[in-house]
C-alpha positions in Angstrom: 126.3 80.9 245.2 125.4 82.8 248.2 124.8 87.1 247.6 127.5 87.9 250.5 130.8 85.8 251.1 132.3 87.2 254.3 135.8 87.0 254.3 136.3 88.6 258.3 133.5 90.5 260.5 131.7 92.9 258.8 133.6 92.3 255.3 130.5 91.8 252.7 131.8 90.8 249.6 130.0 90.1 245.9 131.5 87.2 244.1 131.8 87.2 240.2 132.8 84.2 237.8 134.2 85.6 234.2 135.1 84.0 231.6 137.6 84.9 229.2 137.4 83.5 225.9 141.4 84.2 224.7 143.4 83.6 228.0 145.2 80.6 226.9 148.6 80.2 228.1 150.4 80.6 231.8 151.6 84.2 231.2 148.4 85.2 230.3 146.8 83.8 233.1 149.6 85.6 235.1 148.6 88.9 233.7 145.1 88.6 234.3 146.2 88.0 237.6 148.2 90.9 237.9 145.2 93.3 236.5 142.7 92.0 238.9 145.2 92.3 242.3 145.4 96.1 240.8 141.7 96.6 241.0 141.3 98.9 243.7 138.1 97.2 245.3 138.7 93.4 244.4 139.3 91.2 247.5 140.6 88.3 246.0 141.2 87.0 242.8 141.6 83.2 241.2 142.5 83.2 237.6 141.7 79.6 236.3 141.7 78.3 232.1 139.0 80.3 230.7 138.1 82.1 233.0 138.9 83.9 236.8 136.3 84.2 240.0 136.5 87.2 242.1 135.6 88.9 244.8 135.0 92.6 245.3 133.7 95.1 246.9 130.6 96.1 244.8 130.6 99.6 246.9 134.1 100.6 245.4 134.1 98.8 242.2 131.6 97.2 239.4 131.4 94.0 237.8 131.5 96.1 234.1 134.9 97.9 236.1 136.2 94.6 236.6 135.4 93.3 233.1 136.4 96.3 231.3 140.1 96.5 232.9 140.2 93.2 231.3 139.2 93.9 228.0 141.7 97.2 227.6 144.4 94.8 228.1 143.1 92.8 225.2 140.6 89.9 226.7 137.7 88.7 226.3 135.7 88.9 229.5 132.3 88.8 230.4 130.4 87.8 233.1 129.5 84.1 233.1 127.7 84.7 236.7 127.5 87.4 239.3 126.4 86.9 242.9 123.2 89.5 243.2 121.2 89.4 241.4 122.4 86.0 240.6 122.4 86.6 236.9 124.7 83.8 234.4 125.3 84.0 230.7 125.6 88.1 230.8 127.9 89.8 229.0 129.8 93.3 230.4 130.6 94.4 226.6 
């Protein structure tokens, strides 16, 4: 996983991959969804079964941001790998 994805010129993005332990069925999948797209700061987000990747802008939001806004609404998400320093098997709790 590369430190920067560049989505346009001069767009420097930080990828994180999260997983989430309790997300098990489509509407929570859908919700997850919904909380990352109302992230001020995150790019882009793909909600898959067990987990979600994102990307975000690390200079208006924090992977622990990210993973928190997640855990208020009830999930169980940490940090399975971040993009710099390329760090897997963390946990944001």
């Amino acid at each position: 996983m590369s430190k920067h994805a560049s989505t346009s010129p001069g767009e420097d993005l930080e990828e994180l991959d999260l997983m989430i332990d309790n997300m098990e069925t489509a509407s929570q999948e859908m919700e997850v969804k919904k909380i990352l797209d109302g992230l001020r700061g995150v790019r882009a987000g793909r909600v898959v079964q067990g987990g979600a990747w994102v990307s975000y802008h690390a200079d208006t939001i924090t992977m622990e941001k990210i993973c928190a806004a997640l855990q208020q609404a009830g999930y169980q998400a940490g940090v399975f790998q971040n993009s710099d320093p390329p760090v897997t098997g963390t946990s944001a709790e």
